[in-house]
N, C-alpha and C positions, 0 to 999 in steps of 0.2 A: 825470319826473312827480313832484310833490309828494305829500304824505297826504295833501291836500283836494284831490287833483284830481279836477274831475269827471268824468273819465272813468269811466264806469260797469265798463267791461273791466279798469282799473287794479287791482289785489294789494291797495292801502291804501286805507283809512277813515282820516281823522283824528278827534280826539275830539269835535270841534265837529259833524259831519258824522253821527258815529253817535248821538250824543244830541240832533241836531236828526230823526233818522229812528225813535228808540226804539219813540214810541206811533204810529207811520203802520201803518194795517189792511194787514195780509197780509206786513208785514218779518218775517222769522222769524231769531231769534239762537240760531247753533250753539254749544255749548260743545266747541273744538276738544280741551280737553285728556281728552274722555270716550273719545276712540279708542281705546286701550289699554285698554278698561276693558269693552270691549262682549262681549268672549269671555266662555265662560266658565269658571270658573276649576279647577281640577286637583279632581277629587273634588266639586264643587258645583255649582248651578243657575247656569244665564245671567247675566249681570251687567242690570239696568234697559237698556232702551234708551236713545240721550243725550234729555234735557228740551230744551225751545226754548219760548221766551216768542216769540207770535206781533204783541207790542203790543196785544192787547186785554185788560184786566183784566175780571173779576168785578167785580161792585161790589153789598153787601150795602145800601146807601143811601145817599139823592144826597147828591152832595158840596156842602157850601156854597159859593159864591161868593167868594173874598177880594178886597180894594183894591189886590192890588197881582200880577196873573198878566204874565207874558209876553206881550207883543204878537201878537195873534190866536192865544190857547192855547198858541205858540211850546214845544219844550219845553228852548229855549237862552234860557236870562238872563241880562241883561245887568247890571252894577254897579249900576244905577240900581234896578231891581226886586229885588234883593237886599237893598240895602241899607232897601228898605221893606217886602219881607217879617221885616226882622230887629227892626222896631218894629209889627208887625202878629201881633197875638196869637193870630190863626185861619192862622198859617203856621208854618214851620219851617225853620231852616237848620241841614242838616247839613254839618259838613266829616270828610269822609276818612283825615287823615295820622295817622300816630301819637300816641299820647296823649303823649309826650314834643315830639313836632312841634306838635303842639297849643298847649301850655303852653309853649310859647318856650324850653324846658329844652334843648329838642337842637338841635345849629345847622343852621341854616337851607342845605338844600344847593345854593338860585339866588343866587349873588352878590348882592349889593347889596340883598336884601329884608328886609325888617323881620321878627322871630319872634315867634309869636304867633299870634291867630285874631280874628277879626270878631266882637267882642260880642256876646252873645246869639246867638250862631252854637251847635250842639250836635256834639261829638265822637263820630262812628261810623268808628274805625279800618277800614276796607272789610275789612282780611282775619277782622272780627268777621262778615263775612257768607259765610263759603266755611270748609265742611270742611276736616278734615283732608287730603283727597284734591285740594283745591284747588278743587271745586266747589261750586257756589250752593246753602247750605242750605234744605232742606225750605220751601214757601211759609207752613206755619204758624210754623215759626223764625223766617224771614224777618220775618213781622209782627211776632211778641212782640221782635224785635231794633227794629223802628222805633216802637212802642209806647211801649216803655220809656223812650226820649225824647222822641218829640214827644207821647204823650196819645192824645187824641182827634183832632188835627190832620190833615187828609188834604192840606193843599196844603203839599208839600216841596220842597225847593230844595238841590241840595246843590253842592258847593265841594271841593277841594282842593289840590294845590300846582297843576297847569294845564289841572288841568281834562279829565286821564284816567284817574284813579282815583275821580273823581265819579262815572263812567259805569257804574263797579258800582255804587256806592249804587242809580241810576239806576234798574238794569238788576233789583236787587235790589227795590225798592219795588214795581217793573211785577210781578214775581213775584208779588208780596207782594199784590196787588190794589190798589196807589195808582195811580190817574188822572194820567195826564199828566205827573209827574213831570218837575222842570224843572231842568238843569244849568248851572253860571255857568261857563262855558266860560273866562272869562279869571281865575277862578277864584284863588290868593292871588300869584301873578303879577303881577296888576295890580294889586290889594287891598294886597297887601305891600309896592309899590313906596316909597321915600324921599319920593317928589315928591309921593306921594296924601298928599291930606288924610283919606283917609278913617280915621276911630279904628282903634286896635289895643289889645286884649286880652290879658293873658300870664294862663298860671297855669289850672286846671281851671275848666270852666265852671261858671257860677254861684256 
């Protein structure tokens, strides 16, 4: 069995599989590493019970419409709708890796890819969104972390080296109350490739 096999009884998700299932009604996302955390602890109150984002966000008001979503809502995009959310001013692309992987400063760890980031693309290292404890910060955190770069923006798009550490961004925005949230699944894998034409970026955004 593969990670995208579809076998529903199979152990593995791949990343294209869980961010094409993110916002589908009634998916519910365990955070496995809250096990250990549910007792409670020597001398003190119970620990929280673990959180799970069921795929439906809150939404304090409707989301505008942009020129450039994923084919029927999708929340998997493809090169092509990225690279037109990335000149579409009511969108936002965030990528993932580290601010040193970002900026083409640290080498690149898939052979043969180009360093650097997608222009106008915005840097949110993913483990900017997980506690010390390793878990998905507070939904109000959550938002002042996607705020602080996209704005007012609610249609997000996020990117990484392939597109499985996009899936916290992801998974982090649905928290957050963003809509549909959409991941480039082939994400700087394919973007980074020698052969693509597509521009590259070095050095912090903006």
């Amino acid at each position: 069995m593969t990670p995208d096999s579809p076998d529903p009884s199979g152990p593995l998700v791949g990343a294209d599989r869980l961010a094409a299932r993110l916002a589908e009604p009634g998916l519910v996302v365990f955070d496995a590493s809250v096990g250990a955390l549910t007792a409670a602890p020597a001398g003190g109150s119970p620990a929280p019970a673990p959180s799970t984002s069921t795929g439906t966000c809150p939404t304090t008001a409707p989301r505008p419409r942009t020129p450039c979503p994923p084919p029927t809502g999708s929340p998997r995009a493809m090169r092509a709708h990225v690279a037109a959310a990335l000149a579409d001013p009511a969108a936002a692309v965030l990528d993932a890796p580290t601010r040193e992987r970002f900026a083409g400063a640290a080498p690149e760890p898939r052979p043969g890819l180009r360093g650097g980031h997608m222009p106008g693309a915005l840097n949110l290292p993913f483990a900017d969104l997980q506690g010390e404890d390793g878990r998905m910060r507070p939904p109000a955190e959550l938002r002042e972390a996607f705020t602080a770069l996209a704005g007012e923006r609610e249609r997000l798009y996020f990117s990484c080296g392939s597109g499985v550490t996009a899936c916290v961004l992801a998974l982090g925005a649905d928290l957050a109350g963003y809509r549909r949230p959409a991941v480039y699944d082939g994400s700087w894998s394919e973007w980074g490739l020698p052969s693509n034409e597509r521009p590259v970026a070095v050095g912090p955004a903006g």
